[in-house]
C-alpha positions as CSV (number, residue, x, y, z in Angstrom):
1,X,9.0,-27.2,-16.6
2,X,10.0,-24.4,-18.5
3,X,12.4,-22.7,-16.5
4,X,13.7,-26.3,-16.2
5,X,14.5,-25.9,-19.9
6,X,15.7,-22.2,-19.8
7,X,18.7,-23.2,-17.2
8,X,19.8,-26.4,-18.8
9,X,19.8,-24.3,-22.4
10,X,23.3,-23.8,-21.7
11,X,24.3,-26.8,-22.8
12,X,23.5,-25.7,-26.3
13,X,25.9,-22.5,-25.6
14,X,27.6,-21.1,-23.0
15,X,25.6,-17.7,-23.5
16,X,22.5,-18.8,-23.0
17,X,22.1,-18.3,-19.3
18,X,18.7,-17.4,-17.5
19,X,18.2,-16.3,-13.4
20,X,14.8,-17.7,-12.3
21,X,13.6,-14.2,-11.4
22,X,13.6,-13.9,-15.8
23,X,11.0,-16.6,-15.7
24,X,9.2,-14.9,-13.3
25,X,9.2,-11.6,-15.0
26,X,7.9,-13.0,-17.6
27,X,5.1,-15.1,-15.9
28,X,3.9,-12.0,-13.9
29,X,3.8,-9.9,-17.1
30,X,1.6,-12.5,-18.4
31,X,-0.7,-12.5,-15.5
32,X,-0.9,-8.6,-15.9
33,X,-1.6,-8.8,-19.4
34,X,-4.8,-12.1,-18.8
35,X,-6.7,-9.7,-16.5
36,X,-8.2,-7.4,-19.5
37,X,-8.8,-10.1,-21.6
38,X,-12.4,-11.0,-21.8
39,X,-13.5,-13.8,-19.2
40,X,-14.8,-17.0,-20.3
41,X,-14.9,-20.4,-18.4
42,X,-12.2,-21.0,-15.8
43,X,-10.4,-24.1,-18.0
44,X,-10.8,-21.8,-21.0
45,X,-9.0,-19.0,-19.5
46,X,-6.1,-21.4,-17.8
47,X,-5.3,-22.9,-20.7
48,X,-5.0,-19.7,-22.3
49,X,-2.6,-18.5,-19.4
50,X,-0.3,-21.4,-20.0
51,X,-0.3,-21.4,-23.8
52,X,0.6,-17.2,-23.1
53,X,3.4,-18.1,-21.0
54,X,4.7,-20.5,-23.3
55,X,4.8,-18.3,-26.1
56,X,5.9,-15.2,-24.1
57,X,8.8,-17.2,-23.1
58,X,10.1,-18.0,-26.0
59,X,9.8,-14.6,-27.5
60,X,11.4,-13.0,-24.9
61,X,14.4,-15.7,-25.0
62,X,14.6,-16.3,-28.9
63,X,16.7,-12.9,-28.5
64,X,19.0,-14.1,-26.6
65,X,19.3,-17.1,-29.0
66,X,21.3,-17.4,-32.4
67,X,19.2,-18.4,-35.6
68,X,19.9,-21.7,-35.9
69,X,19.2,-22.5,-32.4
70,X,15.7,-21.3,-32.1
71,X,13.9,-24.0,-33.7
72,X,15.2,-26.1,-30.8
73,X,14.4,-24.0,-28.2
74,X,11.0,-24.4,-29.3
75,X,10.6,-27.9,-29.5
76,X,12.1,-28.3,-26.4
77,X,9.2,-25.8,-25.0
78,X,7.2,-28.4,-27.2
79,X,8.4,-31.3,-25.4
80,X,7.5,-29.4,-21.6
81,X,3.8,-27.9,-22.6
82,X,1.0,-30.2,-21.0
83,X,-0.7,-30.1,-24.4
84,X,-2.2,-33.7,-25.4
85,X,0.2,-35.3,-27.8
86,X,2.3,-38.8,-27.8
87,X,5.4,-37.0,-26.8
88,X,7.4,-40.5,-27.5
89,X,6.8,-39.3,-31.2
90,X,9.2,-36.8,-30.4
91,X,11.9,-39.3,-29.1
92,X,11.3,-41.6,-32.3
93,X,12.7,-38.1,-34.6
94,X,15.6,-37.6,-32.3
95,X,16.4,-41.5,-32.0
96,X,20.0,-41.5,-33.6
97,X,19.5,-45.1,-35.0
98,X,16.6,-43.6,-36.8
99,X,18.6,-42.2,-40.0
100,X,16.6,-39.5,-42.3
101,X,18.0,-39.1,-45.9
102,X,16.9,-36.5,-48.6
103,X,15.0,-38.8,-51.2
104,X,14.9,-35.4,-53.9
105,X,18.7,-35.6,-54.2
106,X,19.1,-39.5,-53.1
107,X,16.2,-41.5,-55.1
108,X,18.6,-44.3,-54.9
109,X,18.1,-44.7,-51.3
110,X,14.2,-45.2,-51.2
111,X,13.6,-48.9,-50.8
112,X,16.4,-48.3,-47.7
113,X,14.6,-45.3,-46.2
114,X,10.8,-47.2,-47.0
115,X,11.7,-50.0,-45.1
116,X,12.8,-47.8,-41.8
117,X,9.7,-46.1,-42.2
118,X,8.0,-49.2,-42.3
119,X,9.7,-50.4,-39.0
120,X,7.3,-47.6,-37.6
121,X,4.2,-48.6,-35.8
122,X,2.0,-46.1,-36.8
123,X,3.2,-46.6,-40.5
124,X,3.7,-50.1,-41.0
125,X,0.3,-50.8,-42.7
126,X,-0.7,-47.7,-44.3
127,X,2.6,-47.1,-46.2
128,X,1.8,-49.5,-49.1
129,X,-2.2,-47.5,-49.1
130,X,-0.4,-44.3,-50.5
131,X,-0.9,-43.5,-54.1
132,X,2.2,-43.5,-56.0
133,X,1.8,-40.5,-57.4
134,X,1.1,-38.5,-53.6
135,X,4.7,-40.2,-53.2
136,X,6.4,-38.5,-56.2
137,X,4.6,-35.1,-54.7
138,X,6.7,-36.0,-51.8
139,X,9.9,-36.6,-52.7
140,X,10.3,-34.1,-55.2
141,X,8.2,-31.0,-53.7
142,X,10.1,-27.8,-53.0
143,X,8.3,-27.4,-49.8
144,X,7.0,-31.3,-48.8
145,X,5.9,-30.8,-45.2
146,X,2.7,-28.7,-47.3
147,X,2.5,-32.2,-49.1
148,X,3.2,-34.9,-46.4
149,X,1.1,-38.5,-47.3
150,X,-1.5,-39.3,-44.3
151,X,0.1,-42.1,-42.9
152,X,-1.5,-43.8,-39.3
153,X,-4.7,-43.5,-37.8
154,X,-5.4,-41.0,-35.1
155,X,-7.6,-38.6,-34.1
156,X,-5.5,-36.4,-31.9
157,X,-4.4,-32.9,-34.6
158,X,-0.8,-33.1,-32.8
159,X,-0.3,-36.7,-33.3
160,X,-0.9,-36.4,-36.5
161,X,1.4,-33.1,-36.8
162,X,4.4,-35.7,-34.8
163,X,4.0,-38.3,-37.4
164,X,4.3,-35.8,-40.2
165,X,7.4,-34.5,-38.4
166,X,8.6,-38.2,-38.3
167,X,7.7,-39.4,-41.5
168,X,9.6,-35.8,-43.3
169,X,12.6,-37.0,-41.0
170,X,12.8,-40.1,-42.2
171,X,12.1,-39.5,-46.3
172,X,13.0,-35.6,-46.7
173,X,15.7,-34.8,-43.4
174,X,16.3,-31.7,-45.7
175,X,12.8,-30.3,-44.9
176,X,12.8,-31.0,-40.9
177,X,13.7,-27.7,-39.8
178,X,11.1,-26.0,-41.3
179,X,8.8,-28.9,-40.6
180,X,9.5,-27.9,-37.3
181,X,8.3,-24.9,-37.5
182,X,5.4,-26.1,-39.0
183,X,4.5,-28.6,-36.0
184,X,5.2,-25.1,-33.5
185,X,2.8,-22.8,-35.1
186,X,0.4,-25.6,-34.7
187,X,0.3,-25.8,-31.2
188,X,1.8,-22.4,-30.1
189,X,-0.1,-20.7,-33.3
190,X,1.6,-18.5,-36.1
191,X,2.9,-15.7,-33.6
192,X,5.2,-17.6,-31.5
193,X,7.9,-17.9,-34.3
194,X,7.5,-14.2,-34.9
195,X,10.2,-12.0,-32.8
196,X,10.4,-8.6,-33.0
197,X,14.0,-7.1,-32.5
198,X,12.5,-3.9,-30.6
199,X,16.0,-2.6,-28.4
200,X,13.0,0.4,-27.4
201,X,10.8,-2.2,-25.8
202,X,13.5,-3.9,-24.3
203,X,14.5,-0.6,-22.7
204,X,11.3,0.0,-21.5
205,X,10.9,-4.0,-20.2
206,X,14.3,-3.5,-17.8
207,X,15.1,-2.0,-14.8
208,X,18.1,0.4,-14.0
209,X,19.9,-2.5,-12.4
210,X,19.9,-4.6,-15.6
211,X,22.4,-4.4,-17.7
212,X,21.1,-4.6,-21.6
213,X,23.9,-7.1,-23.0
214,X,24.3,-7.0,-27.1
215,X,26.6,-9.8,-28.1
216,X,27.8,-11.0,-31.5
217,X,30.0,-13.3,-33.5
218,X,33.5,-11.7,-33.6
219,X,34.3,-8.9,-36.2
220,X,30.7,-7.6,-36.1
221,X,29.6,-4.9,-33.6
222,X,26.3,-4.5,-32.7
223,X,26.4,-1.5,-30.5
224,X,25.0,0.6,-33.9
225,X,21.7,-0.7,-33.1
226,X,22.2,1.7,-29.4
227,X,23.4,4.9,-31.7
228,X,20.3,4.4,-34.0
229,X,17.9,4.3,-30.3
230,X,20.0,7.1,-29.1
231,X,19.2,9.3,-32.3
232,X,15.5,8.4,-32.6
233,X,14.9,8.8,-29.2
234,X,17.4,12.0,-28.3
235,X,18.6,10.1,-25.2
236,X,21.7,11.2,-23.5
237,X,24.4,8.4,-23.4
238,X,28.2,8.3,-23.2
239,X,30.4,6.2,-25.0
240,X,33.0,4.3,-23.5
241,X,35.3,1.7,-25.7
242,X,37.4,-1.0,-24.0
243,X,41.2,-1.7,-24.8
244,X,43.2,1.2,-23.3
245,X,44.7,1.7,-20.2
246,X,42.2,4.4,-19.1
247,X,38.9,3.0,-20.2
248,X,38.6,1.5,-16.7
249,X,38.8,5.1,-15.2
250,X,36.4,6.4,-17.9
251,X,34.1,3.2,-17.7
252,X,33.7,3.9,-13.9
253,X,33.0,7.8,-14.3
254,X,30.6,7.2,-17.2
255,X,28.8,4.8,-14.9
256,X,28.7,6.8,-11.2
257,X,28.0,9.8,-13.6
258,X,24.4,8.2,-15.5
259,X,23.5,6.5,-13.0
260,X,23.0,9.8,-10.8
261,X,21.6,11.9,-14.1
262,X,19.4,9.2,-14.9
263,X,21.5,8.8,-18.7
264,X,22.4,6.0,-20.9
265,X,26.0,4.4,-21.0
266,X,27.3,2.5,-23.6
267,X,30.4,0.5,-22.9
268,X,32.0,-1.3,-26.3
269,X,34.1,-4.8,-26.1
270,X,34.0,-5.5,-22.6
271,X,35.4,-9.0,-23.7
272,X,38.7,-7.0,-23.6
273,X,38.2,-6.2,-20.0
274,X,36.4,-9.3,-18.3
275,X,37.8,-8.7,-15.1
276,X,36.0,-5.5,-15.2
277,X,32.9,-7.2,-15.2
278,X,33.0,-9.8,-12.5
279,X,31.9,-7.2,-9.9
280,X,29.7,-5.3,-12.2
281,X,26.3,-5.8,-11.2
282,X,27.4,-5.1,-7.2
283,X,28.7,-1.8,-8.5
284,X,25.5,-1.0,-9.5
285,X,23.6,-1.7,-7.2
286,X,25.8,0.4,-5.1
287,X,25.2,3.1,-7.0
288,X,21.9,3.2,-6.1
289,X,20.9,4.2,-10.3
290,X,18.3,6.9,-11.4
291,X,14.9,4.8,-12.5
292,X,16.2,6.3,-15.8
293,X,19.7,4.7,-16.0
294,X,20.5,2.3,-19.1
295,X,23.9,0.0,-19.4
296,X,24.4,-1.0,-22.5
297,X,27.3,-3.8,-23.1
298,X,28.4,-4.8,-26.6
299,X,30.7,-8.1,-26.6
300,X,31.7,-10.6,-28.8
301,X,30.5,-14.3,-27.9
302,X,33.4,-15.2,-25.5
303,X,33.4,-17.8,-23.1
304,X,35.6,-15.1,-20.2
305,X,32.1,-13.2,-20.1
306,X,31.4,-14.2,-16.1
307,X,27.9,-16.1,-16.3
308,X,26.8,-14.4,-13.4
309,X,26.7,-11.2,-15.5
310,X,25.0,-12.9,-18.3
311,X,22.5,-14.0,-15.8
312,X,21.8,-10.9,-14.5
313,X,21.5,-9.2,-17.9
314,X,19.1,-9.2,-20.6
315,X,21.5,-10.6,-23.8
316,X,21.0,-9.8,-26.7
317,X,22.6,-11.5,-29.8
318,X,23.6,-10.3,-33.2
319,X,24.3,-11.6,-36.1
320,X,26.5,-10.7,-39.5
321,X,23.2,-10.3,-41.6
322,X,22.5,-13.3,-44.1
323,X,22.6,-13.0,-47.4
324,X,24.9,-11.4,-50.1
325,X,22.3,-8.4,-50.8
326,X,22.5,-7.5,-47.0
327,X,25.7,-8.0,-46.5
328,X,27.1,-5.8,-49.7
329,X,24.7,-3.0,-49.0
330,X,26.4,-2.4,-45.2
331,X,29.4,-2.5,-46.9
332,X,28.7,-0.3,-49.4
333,X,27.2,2.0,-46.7
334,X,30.4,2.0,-45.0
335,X,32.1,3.5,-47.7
336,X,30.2,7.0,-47.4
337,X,31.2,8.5,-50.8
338,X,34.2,7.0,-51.4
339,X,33.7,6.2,-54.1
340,X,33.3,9.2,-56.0
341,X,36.8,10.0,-55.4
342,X,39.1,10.0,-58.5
343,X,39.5,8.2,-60.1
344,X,35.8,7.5,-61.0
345,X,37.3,3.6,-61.7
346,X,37.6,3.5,-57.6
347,X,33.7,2.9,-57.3
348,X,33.9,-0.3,-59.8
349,X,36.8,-2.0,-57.8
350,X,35.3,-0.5,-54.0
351,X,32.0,-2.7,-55.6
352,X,34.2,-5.7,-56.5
353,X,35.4,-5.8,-53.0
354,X,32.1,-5.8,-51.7
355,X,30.6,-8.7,-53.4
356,X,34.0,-10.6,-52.5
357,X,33.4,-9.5,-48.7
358,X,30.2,-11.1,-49.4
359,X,31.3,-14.6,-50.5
360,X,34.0,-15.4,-47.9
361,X,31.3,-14.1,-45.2
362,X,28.9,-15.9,-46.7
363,X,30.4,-19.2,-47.4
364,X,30.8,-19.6,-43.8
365,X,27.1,-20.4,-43.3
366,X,28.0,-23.9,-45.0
367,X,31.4,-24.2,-42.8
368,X,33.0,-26.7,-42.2
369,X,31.4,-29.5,-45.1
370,X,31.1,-26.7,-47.4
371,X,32.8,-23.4,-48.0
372,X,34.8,-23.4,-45.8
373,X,36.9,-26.2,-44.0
374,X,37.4,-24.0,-40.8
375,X,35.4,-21.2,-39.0
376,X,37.6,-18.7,-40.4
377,X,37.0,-14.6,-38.6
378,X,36.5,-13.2,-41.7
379,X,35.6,-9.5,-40.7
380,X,34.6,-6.0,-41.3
381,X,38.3,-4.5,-40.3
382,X,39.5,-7.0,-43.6
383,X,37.7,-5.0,-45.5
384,X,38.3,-1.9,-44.3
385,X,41.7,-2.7,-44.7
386,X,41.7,-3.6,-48.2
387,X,39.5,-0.6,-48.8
388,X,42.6,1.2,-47.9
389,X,44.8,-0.7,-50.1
390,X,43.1,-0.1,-53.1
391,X,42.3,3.6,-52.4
392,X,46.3,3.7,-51.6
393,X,47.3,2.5,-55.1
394,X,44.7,3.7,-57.3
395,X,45.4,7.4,-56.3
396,X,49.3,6.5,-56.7
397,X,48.6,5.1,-60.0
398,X,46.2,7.5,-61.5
399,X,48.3,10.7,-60.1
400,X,45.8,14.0,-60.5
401,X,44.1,12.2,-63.2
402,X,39.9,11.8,-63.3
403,X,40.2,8.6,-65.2
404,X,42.8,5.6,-65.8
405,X,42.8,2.5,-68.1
406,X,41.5,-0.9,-66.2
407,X,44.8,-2.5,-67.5
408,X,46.6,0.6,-65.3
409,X,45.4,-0.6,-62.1
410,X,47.6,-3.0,-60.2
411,X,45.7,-5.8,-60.2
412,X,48.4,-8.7,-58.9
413,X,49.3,-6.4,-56.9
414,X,45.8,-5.7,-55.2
415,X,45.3,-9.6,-55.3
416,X,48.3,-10.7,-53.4
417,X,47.6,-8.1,-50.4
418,X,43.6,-8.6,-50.3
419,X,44.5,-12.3,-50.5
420,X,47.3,-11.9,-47.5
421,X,45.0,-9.6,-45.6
422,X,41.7,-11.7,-45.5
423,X,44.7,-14.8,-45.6
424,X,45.5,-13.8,-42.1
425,X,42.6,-15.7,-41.0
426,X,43.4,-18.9,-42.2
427,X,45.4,-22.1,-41.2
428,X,44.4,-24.2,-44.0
429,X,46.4,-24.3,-47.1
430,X,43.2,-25.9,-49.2
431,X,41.1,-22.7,-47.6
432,X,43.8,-20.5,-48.8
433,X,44.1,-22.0,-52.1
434,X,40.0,-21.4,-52.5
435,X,40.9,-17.6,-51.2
436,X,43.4,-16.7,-53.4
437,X,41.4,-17.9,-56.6
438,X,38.5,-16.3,-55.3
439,X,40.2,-12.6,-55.4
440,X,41.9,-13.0,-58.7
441,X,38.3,-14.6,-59.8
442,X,36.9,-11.1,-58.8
443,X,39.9,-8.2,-59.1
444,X,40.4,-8.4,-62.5
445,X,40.4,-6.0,-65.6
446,X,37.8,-8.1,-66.9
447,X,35.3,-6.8,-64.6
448,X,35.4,-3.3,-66.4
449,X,34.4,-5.3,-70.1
450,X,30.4,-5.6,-70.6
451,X,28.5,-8.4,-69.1
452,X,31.4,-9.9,-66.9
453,X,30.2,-12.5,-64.7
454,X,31.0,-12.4,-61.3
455,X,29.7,-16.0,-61.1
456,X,27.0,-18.3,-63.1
457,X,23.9,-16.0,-63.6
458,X,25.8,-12.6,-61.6
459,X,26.6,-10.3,-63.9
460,X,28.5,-7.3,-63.4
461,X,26.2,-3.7,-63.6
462,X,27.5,-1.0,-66.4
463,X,27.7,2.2,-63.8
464,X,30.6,3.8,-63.0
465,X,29.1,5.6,-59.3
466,X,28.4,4.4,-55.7
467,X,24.7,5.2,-56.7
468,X,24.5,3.1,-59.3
469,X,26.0,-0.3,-57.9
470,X,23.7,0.2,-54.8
471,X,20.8,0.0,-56.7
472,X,21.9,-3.2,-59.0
473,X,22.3,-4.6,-54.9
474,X,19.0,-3.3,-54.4
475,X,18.0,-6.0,-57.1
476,X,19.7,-9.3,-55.5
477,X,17.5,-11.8,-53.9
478,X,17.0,-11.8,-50.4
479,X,18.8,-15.3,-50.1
480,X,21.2,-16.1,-53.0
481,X,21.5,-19.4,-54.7
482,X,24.7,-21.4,-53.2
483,X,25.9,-20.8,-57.0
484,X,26.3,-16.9,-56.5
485,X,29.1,-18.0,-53.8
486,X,31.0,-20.3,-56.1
487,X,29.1,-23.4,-54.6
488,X,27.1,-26.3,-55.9
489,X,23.3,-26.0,-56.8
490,X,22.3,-28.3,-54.0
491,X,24.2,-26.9,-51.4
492,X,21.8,-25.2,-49.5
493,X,20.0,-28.7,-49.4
494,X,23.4,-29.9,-47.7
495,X,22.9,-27.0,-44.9
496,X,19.3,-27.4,-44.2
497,X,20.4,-31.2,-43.4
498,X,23.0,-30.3,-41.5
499,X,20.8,-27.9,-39.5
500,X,18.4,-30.6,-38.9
501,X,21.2,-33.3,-37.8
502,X,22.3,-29.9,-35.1
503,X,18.6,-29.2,-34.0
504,X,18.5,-33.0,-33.1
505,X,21.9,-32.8,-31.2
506,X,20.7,-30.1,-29.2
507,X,17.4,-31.5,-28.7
508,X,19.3,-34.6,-27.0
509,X,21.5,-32.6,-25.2
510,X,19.0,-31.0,-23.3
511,X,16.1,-33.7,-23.2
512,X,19.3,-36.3,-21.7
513,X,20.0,-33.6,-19.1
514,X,16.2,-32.9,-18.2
515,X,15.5,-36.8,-17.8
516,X,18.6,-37.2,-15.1
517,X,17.1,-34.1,-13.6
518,X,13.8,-36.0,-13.7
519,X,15.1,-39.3,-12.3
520,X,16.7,-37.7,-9.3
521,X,13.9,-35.4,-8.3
522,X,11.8,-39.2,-8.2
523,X,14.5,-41.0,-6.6
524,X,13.9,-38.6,-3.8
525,X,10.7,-38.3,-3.4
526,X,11.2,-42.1,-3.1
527,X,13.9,-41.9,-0.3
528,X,11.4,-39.5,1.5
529,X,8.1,-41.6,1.4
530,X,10.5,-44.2,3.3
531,X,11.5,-41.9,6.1
């Protein structure tokens, strides 16, 4: 059953692609792992097998998975345990003529959404039982699935978990992801939702003939993650980038070469040479590697990587990290010391740049109801070349000079070409519109004056070095309110609804493709018993 899931995850996206001898990796290191555990009864120590293979699987696989698509992996694995649980629960959340709402932001809608509840067996009598005030908890709680009204009567824990799941579905959509979560850690317990990123253990967990695949959305490249194992770990390993005409040659020689020495190789944006890879794992093989030898492959996301490769690899995926704190402080990083060039002003307007990085990164979470109206490829080189053009015309302006007025710098200037370069991106005049008033929001001589707000609540630090802006980004939240990116208040609300409506999608997807899978398999043992 669960490899069942792990091939047909696909259908989700086009990188998720699994060989059977992964599964069986994984089911054999399991095994290994039960024999010094202590022994108890034989059904004890079974179930405990099953429930370890379960989780192990999804561990393993979650890295291979973005964010968002975790949570349905999981309930998918969920929907295949043998666990004990009235599984058609599970159909009743996905079941499209089921509609959830968000009663917090839509009270208006509650007689509508009490009477679909009602329609609900296991709720129809007990709905009118509930104290009004346990309601108002409900609706209005931050975090309702901690506060969900006990509805139906059962005995089975997981039932009730699935009707909890239903009922938040139903009343509070906004809260069924995490609910989600919630119902996982309940059967699974607390550590299956708990990956570690660990590229050592990985290395360790691989053989020489499979390739370690690090793919991410485009514009962000992953293969730092390889430099920082490299350094730690004093490993030799060559680095070959993708894109000329002789990084075929030098891909090959790096390869034959590690692969006798027993080194690493790194080999960047082989999406630029797919044809390279379509023989890749052969050549390998050929090769006969050292126990040693390590392939690294960074990529972006593309549908010409050949799945056979991504089937024999272990994939990795990346993503631009969330948040504006995270996101400013790479940038930042990037900059080295720029900014305590002259004139000292560069800092201030390197910082600016930053946090507007930030936003039009950032606002693509909520792409394409909010935000954004198109998955625009916002990326690091957009900032690295607007980097340039400020350092360009702020040393033109300022001459040999330490110093120069705010009202000096060429701020329409700077606007038009950070607008144009990050522009490039975009095919939407409304998006471009919401660009350009972005950057003159942001580059602007007001940003030198005290307390300059960068949006409601954001207000601008009083340094003047590199130092000192990284440590007012040091003070941002983890996760920013939707209003630091120029958005609505209850826009986050709008995401974690549209995440649920995508977790259900997916969840149908599969399931529809499992059940055909299901029906044909029976159909045939049918056909057989006849013969």
């Amino acid at each position: 059953a669960i490899f069942a899931v792990l091939d047909q995850l696909h259908h989700i996206n086009h990188f998720y692609q699994f060989s059977l001898q992964y599964f069986v990796d994984i089911f054999h290191a399991v095994l290994r792992t039960s024999k010094s555990r202590p022994a108890g009864s034989h059904e004890n120590r079974v179930d405990a097998i099953i429930k370890e293979i379960f989780v192990s699987t999804y561990r393993s696989t979650a890295l291979t998975l973005l964010q968002k698509d975790r949570i349905t992996f999981a309930m998918l694995l969920a929907q295949a345990s043998p666990l004990k649980m009235d599984k058609s629960l599970i159909d009743k959340v996905l079941d499209e003529d089921l509609k959830g709402v968000d009663l917090s932001t839509n009270p208006e809608l509650r007689d509508e959404a009490m009477a679909r509840a009602s329609s609900i067996r296991q709720f129809k009598d007990s709905l009118s039982q509930v104290p009004e005030d346990e309601w108002s908890t409900f609706f209005s709680a931050e975090f309702p699935e901690k506060n969900v009204p006990v509805l139906g009567q059962t005995d089975n824990e997981l039932d009730r978990r699935l009707l909890n799941l239903l009922l938040i579905k139903i009343l509070r959509v906004d809260r069924l992801v995490p609910a989600a979560e919630v119902f996982i850690t309940s059967l699974f317990g607390a550590a299956m939702l708990d990956v570690s990123d660990d590229l050592s253990r990985i290395v360790k967990e691989v053989t020489a003939h499979t390739p370690i695949a690090l793919s991410s959305s485009p514009g962000f490249d992953a293969s730092y993650k390889v430099d920082q194992l490299v350094e730690r770990t004093a490993s030799r390993c060559a680095n070959v980038a993708m894109g000329s005409n002789e990084s075929l040659a030098n891909a090959d020689a790096a390869l034959a070469n590690a692969a006798a020495t027993g080194s690493w190789v790194m080999v960047k944006n082989v999406h630029l040479a797919a044809h390279w890879l379509q023989n890749l794992e052969k050549r390998i093989d050929s090769l006969k590697p050292h126990p040693d030898f390590r392939l690294f492959l960074s990529m972006e996301s593309s549908p010409k990587i050949p799945v056979n490769l991504l089937r024999a690899s272990r994939v990795l995926s990346y993503e631009q990290p969330a948040g504006i704190r995270a996101n400013m402080r790479d940038s930042m990083a990037s900059l080295k010391e720029a900014g305590s060039q002259q004139p000292v002003e560069k800092a201030r307007v390197y910082f600016l740049l930053a946090f507007l990085h930030a936003v039009v990164q950032e606002r693509l979470r909520y792409a394409p109801r909010l935000g954004w109206s198109g998955f625009w490829e916002f990326n690091d080189s957009d900032f690295e070349c607007s980097i340039f053009i400020i350092d360009t015309w702020m040393t033109t302006v300022a001459g040999n000079r330490s110093n120069i007025a705010p009202n000096a710098i060429p701020w329409s200037l700077l606007c038009i070409m950070v607008t144009e370069t990050y522009g490039g991106k975009i095919d939407n005049a409304s998006d471009f519109s919401v660009l350009s008033q972005l950057v003159s929001s942001v580059l602007t001589p007001a940003a030198f004056e005290e307390n300059f707000a960068l949006q409601q609540g954001l207000t601008v630090p009083n340094g003047t070095t590199k130092r000192d802006f990284e440590a007012w980004i040091k003070g941002l939240p983890e996760r920013e309110p939707p209003t630091y990116l120029g958005l609505e208040a209850n826009a986050e609300k709008l995401l974690l609804v549209a995440h649920a409506d995508e977790m259900c999608e997916g969840l149908r997807r599969v399931m529809e493709v499992l059940d055909e899978g299901e029906a044909i398999m029976a159909e045939a043992a049918e056909v057989a018993e006849v013969e």
